[in-house]
C-alpha positions in Angstrom: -24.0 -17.8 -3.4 -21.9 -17.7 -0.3 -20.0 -20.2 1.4 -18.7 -19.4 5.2 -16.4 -21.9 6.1 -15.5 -21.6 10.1 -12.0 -22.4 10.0 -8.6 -23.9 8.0 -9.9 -27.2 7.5 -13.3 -26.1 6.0 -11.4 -23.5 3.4 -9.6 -26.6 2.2 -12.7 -28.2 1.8 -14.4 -25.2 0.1 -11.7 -25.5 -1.9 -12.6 -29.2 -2.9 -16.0 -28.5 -3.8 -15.4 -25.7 -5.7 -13.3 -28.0 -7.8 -15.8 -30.7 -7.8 -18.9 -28.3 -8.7 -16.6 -26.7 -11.4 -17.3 -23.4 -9.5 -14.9 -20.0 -9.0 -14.3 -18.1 -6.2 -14.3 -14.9 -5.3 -12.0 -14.6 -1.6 -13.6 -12.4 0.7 -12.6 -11.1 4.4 -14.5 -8.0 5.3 -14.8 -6.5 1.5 -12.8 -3.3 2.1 -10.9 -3.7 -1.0 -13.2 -4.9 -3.4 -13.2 -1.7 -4.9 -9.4 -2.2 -5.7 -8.9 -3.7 -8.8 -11.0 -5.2 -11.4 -14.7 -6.4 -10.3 -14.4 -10.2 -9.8 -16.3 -12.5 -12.3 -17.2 -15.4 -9.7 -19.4 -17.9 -9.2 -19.3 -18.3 -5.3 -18.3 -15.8 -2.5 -16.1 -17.5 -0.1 -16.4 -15.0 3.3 -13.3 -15.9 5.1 -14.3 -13.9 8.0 -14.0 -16.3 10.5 -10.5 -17.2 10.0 -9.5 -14.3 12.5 -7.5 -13.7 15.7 -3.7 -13.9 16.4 -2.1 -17.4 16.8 1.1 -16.0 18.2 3.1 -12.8 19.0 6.0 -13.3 20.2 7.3 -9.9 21.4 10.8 -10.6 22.2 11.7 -12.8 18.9 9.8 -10.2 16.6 7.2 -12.5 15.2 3.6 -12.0 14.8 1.0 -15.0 13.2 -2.3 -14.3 12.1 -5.5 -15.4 10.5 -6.0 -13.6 7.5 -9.5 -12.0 8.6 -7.9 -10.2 11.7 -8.7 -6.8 12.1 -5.2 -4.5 11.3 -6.7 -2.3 14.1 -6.3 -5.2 16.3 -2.9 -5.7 15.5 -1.8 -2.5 15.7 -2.9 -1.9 19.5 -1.3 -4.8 20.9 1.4 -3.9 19.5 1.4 -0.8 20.3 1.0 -2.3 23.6 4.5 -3.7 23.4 6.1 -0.7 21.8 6.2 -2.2 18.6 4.8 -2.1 15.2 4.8 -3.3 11.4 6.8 -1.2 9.9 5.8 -1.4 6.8 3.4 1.1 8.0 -0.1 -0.2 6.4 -2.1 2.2 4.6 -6.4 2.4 5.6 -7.7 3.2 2.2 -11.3 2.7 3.6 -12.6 6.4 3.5 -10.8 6.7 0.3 -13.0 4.0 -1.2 -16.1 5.6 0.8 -15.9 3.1 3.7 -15.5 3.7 7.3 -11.1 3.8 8.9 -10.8 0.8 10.6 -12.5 -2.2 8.9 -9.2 -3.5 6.8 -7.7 -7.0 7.6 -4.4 -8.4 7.9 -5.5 -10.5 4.8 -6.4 -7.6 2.4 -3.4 -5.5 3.6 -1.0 -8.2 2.7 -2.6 -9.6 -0.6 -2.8 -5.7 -2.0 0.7 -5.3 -1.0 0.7 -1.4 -0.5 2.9 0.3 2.0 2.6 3.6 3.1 5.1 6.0 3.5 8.0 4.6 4.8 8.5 2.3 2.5 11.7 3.6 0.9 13.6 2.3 4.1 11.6 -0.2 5.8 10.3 -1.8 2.3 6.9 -3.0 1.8 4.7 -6.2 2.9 6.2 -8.5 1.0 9.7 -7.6 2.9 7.6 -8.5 6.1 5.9 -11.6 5.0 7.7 -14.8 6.8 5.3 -17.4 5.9 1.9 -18.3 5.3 -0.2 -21.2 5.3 -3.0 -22.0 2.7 -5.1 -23.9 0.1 -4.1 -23.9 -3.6 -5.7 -24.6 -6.7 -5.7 -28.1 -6.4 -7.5 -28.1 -2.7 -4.4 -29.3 -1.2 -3.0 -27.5 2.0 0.0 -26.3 2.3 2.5 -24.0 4.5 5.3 -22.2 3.1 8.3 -20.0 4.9 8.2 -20.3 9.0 8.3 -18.3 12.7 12.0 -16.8 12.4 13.2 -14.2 10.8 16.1 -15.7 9.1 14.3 -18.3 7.2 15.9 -19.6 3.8 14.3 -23.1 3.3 12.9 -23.7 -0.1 11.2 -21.3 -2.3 9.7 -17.2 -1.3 6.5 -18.4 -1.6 5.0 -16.3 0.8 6.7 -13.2 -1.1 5.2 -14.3 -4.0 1.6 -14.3 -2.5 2.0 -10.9 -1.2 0.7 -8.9 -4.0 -1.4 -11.1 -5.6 -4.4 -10.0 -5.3 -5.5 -13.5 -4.2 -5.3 -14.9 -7.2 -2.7 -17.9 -6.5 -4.6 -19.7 -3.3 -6.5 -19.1 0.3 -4.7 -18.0 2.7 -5.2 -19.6 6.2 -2.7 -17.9 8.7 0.3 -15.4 7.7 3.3 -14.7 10.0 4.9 -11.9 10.1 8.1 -9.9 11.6 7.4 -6.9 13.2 10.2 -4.3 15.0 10.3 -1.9 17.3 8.4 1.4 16.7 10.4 4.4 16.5 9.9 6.1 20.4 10.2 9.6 18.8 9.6 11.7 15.3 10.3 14.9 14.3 9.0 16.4 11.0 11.2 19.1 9.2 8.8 21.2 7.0 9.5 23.6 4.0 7.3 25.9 3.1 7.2 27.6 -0.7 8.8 25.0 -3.2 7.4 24.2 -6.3 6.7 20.7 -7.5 10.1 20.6 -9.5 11.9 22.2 -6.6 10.8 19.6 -3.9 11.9 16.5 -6.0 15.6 18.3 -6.0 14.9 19.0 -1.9 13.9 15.7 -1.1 16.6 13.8 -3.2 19.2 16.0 -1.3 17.6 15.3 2.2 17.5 11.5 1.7 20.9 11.6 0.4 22.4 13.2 3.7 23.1 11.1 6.7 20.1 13.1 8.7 18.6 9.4 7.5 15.3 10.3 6.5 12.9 7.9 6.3 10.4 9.2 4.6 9.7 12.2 2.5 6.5 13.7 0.6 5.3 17.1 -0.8 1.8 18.7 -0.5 1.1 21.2 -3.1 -0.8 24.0 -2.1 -4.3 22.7 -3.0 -3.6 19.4 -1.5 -1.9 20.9 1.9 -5.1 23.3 2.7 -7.2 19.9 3.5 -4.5 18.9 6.1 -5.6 18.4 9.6 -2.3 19.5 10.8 -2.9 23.3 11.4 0.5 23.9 10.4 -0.1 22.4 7.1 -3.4 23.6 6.3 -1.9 27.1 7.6 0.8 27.7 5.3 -1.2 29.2 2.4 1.1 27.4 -0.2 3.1 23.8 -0.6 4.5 22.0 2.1 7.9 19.4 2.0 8.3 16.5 4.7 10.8 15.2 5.8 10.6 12.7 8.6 13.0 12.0 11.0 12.7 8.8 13.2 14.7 7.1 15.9 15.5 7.9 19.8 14.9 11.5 21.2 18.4 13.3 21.6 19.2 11.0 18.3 15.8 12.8 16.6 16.9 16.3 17.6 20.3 16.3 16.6 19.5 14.8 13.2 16.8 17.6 12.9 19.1 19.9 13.2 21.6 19.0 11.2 18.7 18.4 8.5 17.7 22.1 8.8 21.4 22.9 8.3 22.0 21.2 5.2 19.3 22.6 3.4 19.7 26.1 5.0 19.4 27.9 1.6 15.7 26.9 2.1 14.4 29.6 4.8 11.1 29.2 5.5 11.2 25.8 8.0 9.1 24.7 10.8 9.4 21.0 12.9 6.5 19.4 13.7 6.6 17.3 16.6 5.4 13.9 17.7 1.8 13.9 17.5 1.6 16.4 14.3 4.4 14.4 12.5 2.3 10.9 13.3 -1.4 12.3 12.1 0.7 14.2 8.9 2.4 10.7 7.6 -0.9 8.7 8.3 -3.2 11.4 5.8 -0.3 11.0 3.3 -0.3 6.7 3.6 -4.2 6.6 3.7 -4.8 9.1 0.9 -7.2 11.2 3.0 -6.5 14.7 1.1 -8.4 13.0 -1.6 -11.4 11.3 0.5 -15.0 11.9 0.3 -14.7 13.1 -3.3 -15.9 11.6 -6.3 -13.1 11.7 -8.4 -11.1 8.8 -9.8 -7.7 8.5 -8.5 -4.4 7.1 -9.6 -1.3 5.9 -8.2 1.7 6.4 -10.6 5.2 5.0 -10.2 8.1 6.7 -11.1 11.6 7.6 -10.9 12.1 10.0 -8.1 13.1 13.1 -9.9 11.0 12.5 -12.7 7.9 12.8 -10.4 6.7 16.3 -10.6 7.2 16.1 -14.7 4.2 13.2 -14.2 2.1 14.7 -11.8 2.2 18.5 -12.2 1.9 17.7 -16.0 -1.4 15.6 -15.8 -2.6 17.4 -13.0 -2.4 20.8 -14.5 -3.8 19.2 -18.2 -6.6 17.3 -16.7 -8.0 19.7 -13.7 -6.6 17.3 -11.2 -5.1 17.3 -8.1 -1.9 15.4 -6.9 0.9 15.1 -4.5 4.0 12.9 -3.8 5.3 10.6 -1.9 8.5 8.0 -1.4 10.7 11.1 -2.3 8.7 11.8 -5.1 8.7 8.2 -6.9 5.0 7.9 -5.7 2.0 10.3 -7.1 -1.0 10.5 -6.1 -2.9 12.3 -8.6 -6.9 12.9 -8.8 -8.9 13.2 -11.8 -12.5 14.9 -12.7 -14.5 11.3 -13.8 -14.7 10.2 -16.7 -15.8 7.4 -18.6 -12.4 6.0 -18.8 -10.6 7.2 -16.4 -8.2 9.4 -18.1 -6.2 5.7 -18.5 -5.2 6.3 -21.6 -3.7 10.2 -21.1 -2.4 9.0 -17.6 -0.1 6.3 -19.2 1.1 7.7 -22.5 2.1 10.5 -20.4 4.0 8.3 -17.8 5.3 6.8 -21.0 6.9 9.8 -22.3 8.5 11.2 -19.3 9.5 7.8 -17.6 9.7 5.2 -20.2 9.5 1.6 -19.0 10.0 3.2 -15.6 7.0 4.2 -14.7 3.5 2.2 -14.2 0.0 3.1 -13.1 -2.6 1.8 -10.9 -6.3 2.9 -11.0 -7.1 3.1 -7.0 -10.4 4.6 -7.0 -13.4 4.5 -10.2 -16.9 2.8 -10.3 -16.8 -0.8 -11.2 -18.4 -0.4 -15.1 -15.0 1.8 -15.3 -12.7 -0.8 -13.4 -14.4 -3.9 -15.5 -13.1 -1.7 -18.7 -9.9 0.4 -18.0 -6.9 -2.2 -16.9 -6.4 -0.8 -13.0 -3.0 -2.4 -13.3 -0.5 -1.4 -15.8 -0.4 -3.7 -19.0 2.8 -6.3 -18.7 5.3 -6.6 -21.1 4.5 -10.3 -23.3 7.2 -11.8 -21.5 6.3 -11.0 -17.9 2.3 -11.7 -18.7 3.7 -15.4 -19.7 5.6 -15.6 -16.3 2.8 -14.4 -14.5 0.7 -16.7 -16.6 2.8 -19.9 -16.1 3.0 -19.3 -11.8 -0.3 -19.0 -11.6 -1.0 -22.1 -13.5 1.2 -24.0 -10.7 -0.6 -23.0 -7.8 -4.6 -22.3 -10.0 -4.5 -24.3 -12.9 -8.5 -24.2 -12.9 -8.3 -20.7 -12.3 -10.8 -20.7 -9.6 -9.7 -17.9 -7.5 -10.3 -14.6 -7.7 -10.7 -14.7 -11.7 -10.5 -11.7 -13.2 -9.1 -9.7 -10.4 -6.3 -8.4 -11.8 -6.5 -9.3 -15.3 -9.2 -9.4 -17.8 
């Protein structure tokens, strides 16, 4: 069963009769991340499609508001229009999940929270996300945060959403700050370190006032399906290192980049257009597109990365590379019936301890309705979690099973 309601005022009353019919929901813009997370257990599909289109950008105060069902494609071209961006830098994990680029939402990008990969300075969504408007459990509307960027009245509810999978209420319209996108780039590459070597290269680079803003390193197998020839030339691992900012301002942090990790001789810089198509395949995954294996996204302490990755990747005939400076690794798997889950985390667990977690990205849903994609929480946060959700969902209409069996 679907239900298509054509604006605000019907979700609310969706809503209603859910409540009234004693039916669940499962929250639906254009579907291009149902395949994230665990398969919904729902009794109607609510298609939130027509809730689209941008209510208002307001270039010179920074603020963009949106329906939820508004193409991210669309937003992205006017504002590239106005030399501007979200900085968060919004992955496509379409083709990952075996969908065509392009079909994602403002919606789905902000309720799966994921950044891409410059999220170690510029944060992710939720450090975006000034307010929202939307319908909670108890078929009430409701607006939370505002249009400026130094809000501070009442509770982060709009923070809290972010992330949530839709799980805590329908959102209506989100507003969001947006900045300036960065008028030049300037890649430093490093040819020849191993996966050990690049988390002690990266760490250094961050750490040096070059002010990197983002960092990641291919291994050989991963760099040879680059569509940057100078990646998929190098016949062995790559290191990035990104450099953003005005041109002379670009250049001379380049260079003094290059300086401070001299000892490492075998450099290239990749401009503009290279640099942008090498830092969108690392946020969207695409190294690992059009396969069929299942892939994970572990979280871990920076120079613990390649211990994670290289480890699993080597035991398991995988695949992986990393990302945020190596606290982000990508790591694909031959399939199996459960995904390597259990493997994947009791080695995280050994090398990273309570640092570390791990989310399934990509398996069929038998696998996903099994295997927890999300890591396990500790009792204490699960009862947290538990006890929010019951304040916005107490009938635990929306999204049921989403996240959590």
């Amino acid at each position: 069963m679907v239900w298509t309601p054509k604006d605000a005022p019907g979700a609310e009353q969706a809503v209603k009769d859910a409540l009234a019919k004693g039916r669940t929901l499962e929250l639906v813009g254009t579907g291009t991340r149902r395949s994230f997370g665990r398969p919904v257990e729902a009794d109607v599909s609510l298609d939130l499609s027509a809730l689209r289109g941008v209510v208002t950008y307001q270039p010179e105060e920074l603020i963009l508001a949106a329906g939820p069902a508004t193409p991210m494609s669309e937003i992205a071209a006017m504002l590239a229009e106005q030399g501007q961006c979200l900085a968060f830098e919004p992955p496509d994990f379409g083709p990952l999940w075996g969908l065509p680029a392009g079909r994602g939402t403002l919606g789905g990008a902000m309720m799966t929270g994921r950044g891409g990969p410059r999220r170690l300075t510029a944060g992710g969504p939720r450090d975006h996300c000034l307010g929202l408007k939307g319908v909670n459990g108890f078929g009430e509307a409701f607006a939370a945060g505002g249009r400026v960027v130094k809000n501070v009245t009442g509770f982060d509810v709009a923070k809290l959403a972010t992330g949530s999978f839709g799980t805590l209420c329908v959102i209506t319209e989100l507003t969001l700050k947006v900045l300036p996108a960065p008028p030049q780039a300037q890649t430093l590459a490093i040819r020849g370190l191993t996966d050990e070597a690049a988390m002690g290269v990266m760490a250094k680079a961050l750490g040096c006032p070059a002010q990197v803003s983002s960092a990641a390193h291919l291994p050989v197998d991963v760099a040879a399906r680059s569509q940057v020839g100078e990646l998929s030339a190098a016949q062995g691992p790559v290191t990035l290192l990104r450099v953003e900012g005005v041109g002379p301002s670009v250049t001379a942090r380049i260079a003094h980049l290059a300086e401070v990790l001299s000892s490492e001789t075998r450099q290239a810089v990749l401009d503009r257009e290279a640099s942008q198509l090498a830092w969108k395949e690392i946020a969207d995954v695409a190294f690992f597109a059009g396969d069929e294996g299942q892939v994970w996204k572990l979280s871990a302490p920076p120079m613990l990365g390649a211990a994670v990755g290289r480890r699993l990747a080597d035991e398991l005939a995988g695949r992986c590379f990393y990302d945020w400076g190596g606290g982000a690794v990508w790591l694909e798997l031959p399939v199996a019936p459960d995904a390597h889950a259990e493997r994947v985390r009791a080695v995280l667990a050994q090398v990273a301890g309570g640092d570390g977690h791990a989310t399934l990205m990509r398996a069929d849903a038998a696998v996903r309705a099994q295997v927890a994609p999300f890591q396990p929480l500790a009792a204490g946060v699960a009862a947290l979690t538990e006890r929010v959700r019951a304040q916005f969902d107490p009938q635990r209409i929306f999204n049921p099973g989403r996240m959590y069996a």
